[in-house]
N, C-alpha and C positions, 0 to 999 in steps of 0.2 A: 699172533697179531690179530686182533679183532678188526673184521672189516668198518665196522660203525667208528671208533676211534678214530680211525686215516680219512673215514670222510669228515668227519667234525675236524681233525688235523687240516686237511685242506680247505675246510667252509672258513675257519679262521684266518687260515693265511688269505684267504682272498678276502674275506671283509677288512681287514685291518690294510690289507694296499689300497681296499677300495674307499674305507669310512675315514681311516687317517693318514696315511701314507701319500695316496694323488691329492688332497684336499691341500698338506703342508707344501707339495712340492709346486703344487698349482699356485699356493701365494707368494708361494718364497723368489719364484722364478718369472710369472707369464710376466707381471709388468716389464720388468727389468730388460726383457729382450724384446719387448712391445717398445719400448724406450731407444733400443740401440740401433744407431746407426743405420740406413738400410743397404748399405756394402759392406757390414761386417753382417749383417743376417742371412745376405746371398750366399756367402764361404760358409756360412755356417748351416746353414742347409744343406750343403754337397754333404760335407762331414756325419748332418742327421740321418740324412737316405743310407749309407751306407751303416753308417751303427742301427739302425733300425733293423735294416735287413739281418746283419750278425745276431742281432737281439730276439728277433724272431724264426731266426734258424736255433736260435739255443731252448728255445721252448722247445720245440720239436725234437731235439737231439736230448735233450735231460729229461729223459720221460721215465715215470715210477717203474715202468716195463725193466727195465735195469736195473732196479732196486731190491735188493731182498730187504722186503717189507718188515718182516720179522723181527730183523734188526733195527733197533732204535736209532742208531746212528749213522746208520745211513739213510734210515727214514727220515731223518732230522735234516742231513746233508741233503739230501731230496729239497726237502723242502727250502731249506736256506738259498739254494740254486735258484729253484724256481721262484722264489719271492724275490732275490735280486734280481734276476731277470727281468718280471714284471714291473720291477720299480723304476729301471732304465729307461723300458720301452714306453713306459705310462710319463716318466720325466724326457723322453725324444717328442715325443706325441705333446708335450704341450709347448716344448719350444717351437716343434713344427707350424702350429695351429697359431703362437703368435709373430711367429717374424713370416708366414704369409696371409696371415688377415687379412685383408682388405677390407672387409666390410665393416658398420659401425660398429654392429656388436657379435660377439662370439657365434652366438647361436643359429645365427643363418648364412653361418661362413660355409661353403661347400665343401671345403676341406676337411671339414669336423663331419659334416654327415658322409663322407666317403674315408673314413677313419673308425667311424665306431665298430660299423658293421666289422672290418680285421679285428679292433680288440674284442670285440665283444666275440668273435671265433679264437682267438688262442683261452680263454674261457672256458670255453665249450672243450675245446682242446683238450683243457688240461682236465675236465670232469670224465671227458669221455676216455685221456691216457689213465686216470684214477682208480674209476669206474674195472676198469681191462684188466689195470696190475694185480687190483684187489683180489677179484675172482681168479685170477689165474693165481695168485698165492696161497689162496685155502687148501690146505690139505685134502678134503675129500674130492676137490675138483682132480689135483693132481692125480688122486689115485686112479678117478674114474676114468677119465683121458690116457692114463698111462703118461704121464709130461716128465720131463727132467729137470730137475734148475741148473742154470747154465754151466754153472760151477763145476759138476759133478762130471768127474770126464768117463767115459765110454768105459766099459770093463773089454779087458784084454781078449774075452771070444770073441767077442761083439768087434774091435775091429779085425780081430783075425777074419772072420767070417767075411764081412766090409769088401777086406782087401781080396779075398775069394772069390767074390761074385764080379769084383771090376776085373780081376783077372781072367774070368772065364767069356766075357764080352769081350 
């Protein structure tokens, strides 16, 4: 697996949630819940905070660090993950921003500027979980580290030995 590749794999996935993906979800939706009710937007807000939270613990937990990169498909799966993810929490994040509005227009709603700075870190996140997986999957990093992939279980001295040294403490 070429590291340049997996970053152009993930500069995509992220321009395409960012250029077409929030743009369609942003008109298909803000009005409609800008529109609705404001006691069905209260229950639906309880409902946001918690998907939200779920939604940004799974960025966290689906990290390429778990991935053998090498592999196509699970670099694929990697990524399908994590673009659904983002596309959740990017469609929570704008029903959130329009059934608490208040203000006349979007832009100098507080809730929006105490919102970007989180999305604009799982971002950061996922370059910097990217960035970690990549270099720890080259071959010559492995070799010089001495590393294992996770996969590969213990040879049978190695835990004999293990079990030696816990037995002698």
């Amino acid at each position: 697996m070429q590291q340049k590749r997996f970053y152009i794999e993930v500069a995509v996935r992220q321009l395409v949630l960012l250029i077409f993906i929030v743009p369609i979800l942003f008109s298909c939706t803000f009005d409609s819940m800008r529109k609705m009710d404001q006691g069905n937007q209260s229950a639906i807000l309880a409902v946001i905070g918690l998907l939200m939270a779920a939604g940004i613990i799974g960025v966290f937990e689906a990290t390429y660090q778990k991935t053998q990169l090498t592999y196509q498909l699970q670099r694929t799966l990697a990524h399908l993950t994590k673009l659904l993810l983002f596309t959740g929490i990017s469609e929570l994040i704008i029903l959130a921003i329009a059934a608490i509005g208040i203000t006349t227009t979007v832009w100098d709603d507080p809730l929006l500027w105490a919102i970007l700075p989180i999305y604009a870190s799982l971002y950061v996140y996922d370059w910097w979980d990217a960035l970690i997986a990549a270099s720890v999957s080259t071959p010559e990093l492995k070799s010089k580290y001495n590393l294992q992939v996770e996969s590969e279980p213990l040879p049978k001295s190695e835990i004999q030995s293990q079990r030696e040294i816990k037995s002698e403490n």
